[in-house]
C-alpha positions as CSV (number, residue, x, y, z in Angstrom):
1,X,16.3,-118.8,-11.8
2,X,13.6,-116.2,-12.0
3,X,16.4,-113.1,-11.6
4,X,18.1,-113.4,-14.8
5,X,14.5,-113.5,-17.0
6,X,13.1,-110.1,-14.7
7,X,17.0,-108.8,-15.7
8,X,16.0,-109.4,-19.5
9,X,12.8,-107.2,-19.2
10,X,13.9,-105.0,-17.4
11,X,17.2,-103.8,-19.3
12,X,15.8,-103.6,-22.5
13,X,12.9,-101.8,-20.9
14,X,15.0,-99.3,-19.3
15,X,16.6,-98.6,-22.7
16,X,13.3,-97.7,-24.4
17,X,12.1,-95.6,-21.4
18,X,15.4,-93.7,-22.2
19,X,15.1,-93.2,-25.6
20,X,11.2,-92.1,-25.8
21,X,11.6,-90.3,-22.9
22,X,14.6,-88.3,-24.7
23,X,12.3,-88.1,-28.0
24,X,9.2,-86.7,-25.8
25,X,11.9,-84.0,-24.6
26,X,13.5,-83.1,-27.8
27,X,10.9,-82.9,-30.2
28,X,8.2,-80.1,-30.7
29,X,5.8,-80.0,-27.8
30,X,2.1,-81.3,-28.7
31,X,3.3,-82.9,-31.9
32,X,1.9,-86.7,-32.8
33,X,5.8,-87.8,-32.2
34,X,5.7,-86.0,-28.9
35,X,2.5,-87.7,-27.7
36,X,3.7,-91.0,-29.2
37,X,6.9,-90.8,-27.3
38,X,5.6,-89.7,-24.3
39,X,3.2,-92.6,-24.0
40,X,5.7,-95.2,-24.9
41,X,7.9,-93.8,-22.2
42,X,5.3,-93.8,-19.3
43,X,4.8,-97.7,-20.4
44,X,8.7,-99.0,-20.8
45,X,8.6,-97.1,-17.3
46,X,5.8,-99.2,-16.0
47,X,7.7,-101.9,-17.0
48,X,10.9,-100.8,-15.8
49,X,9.2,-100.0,-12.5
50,X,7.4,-103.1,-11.8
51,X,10.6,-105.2,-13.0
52,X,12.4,-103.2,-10.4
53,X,9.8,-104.2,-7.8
54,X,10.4,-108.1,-8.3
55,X,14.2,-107.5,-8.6
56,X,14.2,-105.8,-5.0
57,X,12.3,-108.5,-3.6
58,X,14.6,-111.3,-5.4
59,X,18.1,-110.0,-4.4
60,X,17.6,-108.1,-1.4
61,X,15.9,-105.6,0.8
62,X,19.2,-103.8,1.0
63,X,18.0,-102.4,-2.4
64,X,15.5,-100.4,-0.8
65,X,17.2,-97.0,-1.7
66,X,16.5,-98.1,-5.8
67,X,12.9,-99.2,-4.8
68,X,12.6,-95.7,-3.5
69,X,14.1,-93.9,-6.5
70,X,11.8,-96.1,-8.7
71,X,8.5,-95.6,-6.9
72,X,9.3,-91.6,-7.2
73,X,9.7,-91.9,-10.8
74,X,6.6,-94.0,-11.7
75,X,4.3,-91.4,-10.0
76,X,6.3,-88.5,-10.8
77,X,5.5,-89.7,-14.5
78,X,1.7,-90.5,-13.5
79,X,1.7,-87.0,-12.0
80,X,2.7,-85.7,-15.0
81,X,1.1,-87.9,-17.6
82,X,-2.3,-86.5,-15.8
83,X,-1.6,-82.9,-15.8
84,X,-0.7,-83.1,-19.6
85,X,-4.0,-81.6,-21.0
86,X,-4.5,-79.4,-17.5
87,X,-4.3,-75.6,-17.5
88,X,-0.9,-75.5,-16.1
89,X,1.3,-77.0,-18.4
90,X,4.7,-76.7,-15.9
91,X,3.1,-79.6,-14.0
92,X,3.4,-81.8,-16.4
93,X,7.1,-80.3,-17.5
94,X,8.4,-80.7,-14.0
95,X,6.9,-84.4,-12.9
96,X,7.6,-85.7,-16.4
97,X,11.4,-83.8,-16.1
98,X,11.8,-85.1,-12.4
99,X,10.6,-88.8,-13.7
100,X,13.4,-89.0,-15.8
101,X,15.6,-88.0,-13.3
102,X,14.8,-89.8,-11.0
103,X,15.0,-92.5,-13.3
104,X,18.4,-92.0,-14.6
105,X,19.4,-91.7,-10.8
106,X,18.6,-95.4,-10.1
107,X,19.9,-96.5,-13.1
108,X,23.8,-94.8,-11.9
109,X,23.2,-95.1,-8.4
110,X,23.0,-99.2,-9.3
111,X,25.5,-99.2,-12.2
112,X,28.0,-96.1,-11.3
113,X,30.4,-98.1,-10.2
114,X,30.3,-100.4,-13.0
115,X,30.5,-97.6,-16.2
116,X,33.8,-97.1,-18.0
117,X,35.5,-93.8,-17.0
């Protein structure tokens, strides 16, 4: 009973996490669009993320492998959400990057199977 509202925050989370974190990436670097996307992905990930968590605990510890992939994404983006303003602006490129990856990993790695083509 609880699984299918967790599904209906988590999905359209996951979309936004997708779409601000492609906006943070493909806009100009500092910019107010680029901070504004950048924040609103590290939340819908939160969200994602914490979703994820009560999912894995609902179905199954068998999806251990996608708590995994999920707990490296959410610090990966803390990671690089802190290093933003730091000296060494490739550590905020490569968490943020690696995030999203890792991210986008879960996301196939549960639904692969399931995708057209």
């Amino acid at each position: 009973m609880l699984d299918p509202l967790v599904v209906i925050i988590h999905v359209p989370a996951g979309m936004v996490a997708v779409f601000s974190g492609a906006g943070a990436m493909l806009v100009e670097k500092g910019s107010l669009t680029h901070r504004r996307c950048g924040r609103i992905y590290l939340a819908a990930l939160a969200v994602v993320f914490l979703t994820g968590v009560g999912l894995v605990v609902l179905r199954s510890p068998g999806l251990a492998h996608l708590f995994a992939l999920g707990t490296l994404a959410a610090i990966s983006a803390l990671v690089g959400y802190r290093a933003r303003r730091r000296t060494r602006p490739t550590l905020h490129l490569l968490a943020m990057s690696f995030s999203y990856v890792a991210m986008l990993t879960a996301f196939y790695v549960d639904n692969g199977s399931k995708l057209p083509g």
